[in-house]
Residue frames relative to the residue before (quaternion, step in Angstrom):
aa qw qx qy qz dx dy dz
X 1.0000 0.0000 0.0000 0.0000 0.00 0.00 0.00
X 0.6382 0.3991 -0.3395 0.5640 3.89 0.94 -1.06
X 0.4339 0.7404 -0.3977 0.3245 3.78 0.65 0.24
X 0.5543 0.7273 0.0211 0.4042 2.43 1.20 -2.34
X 0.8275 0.2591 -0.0527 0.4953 2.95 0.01 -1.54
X 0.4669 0.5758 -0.4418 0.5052 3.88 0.90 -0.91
X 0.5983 0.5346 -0.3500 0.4835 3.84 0.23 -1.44
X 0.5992 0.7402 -0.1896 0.2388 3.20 0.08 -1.70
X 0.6432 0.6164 0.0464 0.4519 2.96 0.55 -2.12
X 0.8490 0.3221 -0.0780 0.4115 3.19 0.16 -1.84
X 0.6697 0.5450 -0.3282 0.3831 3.02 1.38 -0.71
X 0.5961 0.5121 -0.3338 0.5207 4.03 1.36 -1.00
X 0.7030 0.4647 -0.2740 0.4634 3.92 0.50 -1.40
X 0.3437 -0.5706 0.6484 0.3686 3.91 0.57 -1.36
X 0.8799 0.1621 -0.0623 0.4422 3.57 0.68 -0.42
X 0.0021 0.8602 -0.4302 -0.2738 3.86 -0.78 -0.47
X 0.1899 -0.8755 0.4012 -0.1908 2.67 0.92 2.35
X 0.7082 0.2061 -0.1121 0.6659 3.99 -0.10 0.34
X 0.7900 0.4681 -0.3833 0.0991 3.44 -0.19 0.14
X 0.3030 -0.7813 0.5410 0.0709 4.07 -0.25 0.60
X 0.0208 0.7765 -0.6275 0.0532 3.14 -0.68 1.00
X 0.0350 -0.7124 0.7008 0.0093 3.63 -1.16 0.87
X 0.0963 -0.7577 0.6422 -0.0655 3.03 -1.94 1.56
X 0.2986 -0.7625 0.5255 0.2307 3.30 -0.75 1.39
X 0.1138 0.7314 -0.6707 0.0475 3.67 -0.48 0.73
X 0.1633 -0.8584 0.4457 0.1945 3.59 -0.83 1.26
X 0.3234 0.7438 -0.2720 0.5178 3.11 2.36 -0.17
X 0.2605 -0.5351 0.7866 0.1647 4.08 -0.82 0.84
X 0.8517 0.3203 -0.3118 0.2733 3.20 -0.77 -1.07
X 0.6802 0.2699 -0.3585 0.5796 3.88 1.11 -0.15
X 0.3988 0.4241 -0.6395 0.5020 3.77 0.41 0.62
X 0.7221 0.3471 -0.3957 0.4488 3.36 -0.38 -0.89
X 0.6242 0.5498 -0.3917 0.3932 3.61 0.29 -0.47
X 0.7075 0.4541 -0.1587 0.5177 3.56 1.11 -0.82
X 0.3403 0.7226 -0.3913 0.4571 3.39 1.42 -0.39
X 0.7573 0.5948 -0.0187 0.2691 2.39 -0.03 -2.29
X 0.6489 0.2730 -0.2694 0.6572 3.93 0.62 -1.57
X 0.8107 0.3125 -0.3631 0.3364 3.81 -0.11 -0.80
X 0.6542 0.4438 -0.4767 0.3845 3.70 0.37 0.36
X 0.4763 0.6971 -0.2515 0.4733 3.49 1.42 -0.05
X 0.7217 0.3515 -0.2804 0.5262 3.12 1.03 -1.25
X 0.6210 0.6145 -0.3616 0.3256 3.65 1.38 -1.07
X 0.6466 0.6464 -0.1684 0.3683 3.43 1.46 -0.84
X 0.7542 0.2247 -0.1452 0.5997 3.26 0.54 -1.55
X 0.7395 0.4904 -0.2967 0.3530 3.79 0.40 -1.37
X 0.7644 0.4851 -0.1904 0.3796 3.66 0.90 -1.12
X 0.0891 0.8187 -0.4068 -0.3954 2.99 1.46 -2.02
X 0.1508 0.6652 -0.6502 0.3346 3.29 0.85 1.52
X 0.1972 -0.7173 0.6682 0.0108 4.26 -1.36 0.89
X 0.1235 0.7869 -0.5951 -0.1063 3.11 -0.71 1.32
X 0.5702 -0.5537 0.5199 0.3129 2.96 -1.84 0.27
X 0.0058 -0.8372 0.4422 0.3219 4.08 -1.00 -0.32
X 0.3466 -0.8278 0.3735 0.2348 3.07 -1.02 1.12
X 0.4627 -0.7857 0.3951 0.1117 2.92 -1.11 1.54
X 0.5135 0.6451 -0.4354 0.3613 3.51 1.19 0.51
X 0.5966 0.7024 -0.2016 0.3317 3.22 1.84 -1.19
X 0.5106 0.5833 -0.3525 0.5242 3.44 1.18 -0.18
X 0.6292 0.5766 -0.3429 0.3925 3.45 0.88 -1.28
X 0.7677 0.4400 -0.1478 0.4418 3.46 1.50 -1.41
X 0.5822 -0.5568 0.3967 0.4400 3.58 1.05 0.59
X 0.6189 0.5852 -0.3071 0.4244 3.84 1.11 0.98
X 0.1162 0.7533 -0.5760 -0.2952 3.48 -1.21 -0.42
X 0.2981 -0.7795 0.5506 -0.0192 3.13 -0.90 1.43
X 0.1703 -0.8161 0.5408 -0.1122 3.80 -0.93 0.99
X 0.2017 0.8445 -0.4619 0.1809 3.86 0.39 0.94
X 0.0026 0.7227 -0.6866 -0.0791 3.27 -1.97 0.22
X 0.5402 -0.7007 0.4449 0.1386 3.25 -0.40 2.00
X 0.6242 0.5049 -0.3105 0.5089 4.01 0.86 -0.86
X 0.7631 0.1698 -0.2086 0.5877 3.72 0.46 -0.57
X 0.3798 -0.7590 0.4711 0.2402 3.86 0.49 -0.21
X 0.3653 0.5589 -0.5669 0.4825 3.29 1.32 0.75
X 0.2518 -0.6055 0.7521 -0.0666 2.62 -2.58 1.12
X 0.2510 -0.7637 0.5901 -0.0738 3.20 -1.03 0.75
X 0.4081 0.8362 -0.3554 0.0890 4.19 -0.03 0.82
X 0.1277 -0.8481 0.4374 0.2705 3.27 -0.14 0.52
X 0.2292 -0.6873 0.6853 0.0740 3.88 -1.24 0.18
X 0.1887 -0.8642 0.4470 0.1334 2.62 -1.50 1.19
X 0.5804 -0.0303 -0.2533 0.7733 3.42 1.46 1.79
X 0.8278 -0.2727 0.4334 0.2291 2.46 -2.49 0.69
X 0.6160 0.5618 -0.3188 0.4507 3.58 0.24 -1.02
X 0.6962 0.5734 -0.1160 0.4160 3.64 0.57 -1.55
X 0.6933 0.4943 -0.1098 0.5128 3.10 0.97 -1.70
X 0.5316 0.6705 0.0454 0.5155 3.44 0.91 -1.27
X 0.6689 0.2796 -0.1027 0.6810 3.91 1.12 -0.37
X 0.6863 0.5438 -0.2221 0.4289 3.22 0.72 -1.19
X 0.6991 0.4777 -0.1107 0.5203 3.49 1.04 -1.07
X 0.6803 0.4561 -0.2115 0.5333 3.68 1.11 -0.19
């Protein structure tokens, strides 16, 4: 579905410049799973490169960016997490 819409996006704007998405996934094994389809599509379909940030783990996150388009990409694993992170 956050495909979907990612597509979406890129397809009305031309780009997904400014934009930050956060996902509460409490599941490791389907975050990574979602990683996975949505950096793919950001890569080959969009040609958007991210970088990861290696601090975000420290913060109870994974976080996925590219400074040229200012898009972000993170997942959390609860509201609580997500929620801190944003403040």
């Amino acid at each position: 579905m956050m495909a979907d819409m990612l597509r979406t996006v890129s397809q009305f704007t031309g780009n997904l410049k400014n934009i930050n998405v956060a996902l509460v996934e409490s599941s490791e094994n389907l975050a990574k799973q979602q990683q996975d389809r949505l950096l793919e599509l950001l890569q080959k379909k969009l040609g958007i490169f991210l970088s990861y940030d290696t601090d975000g783990k420290k913060q109870g996150r994974e976080r996925f960016f590219n400074k040229d388009h200012q898009f972000q990409i993170g997942w959390y694993p609860d509201i609580k997490t997500l929620y801190n992170d944003v403040l």
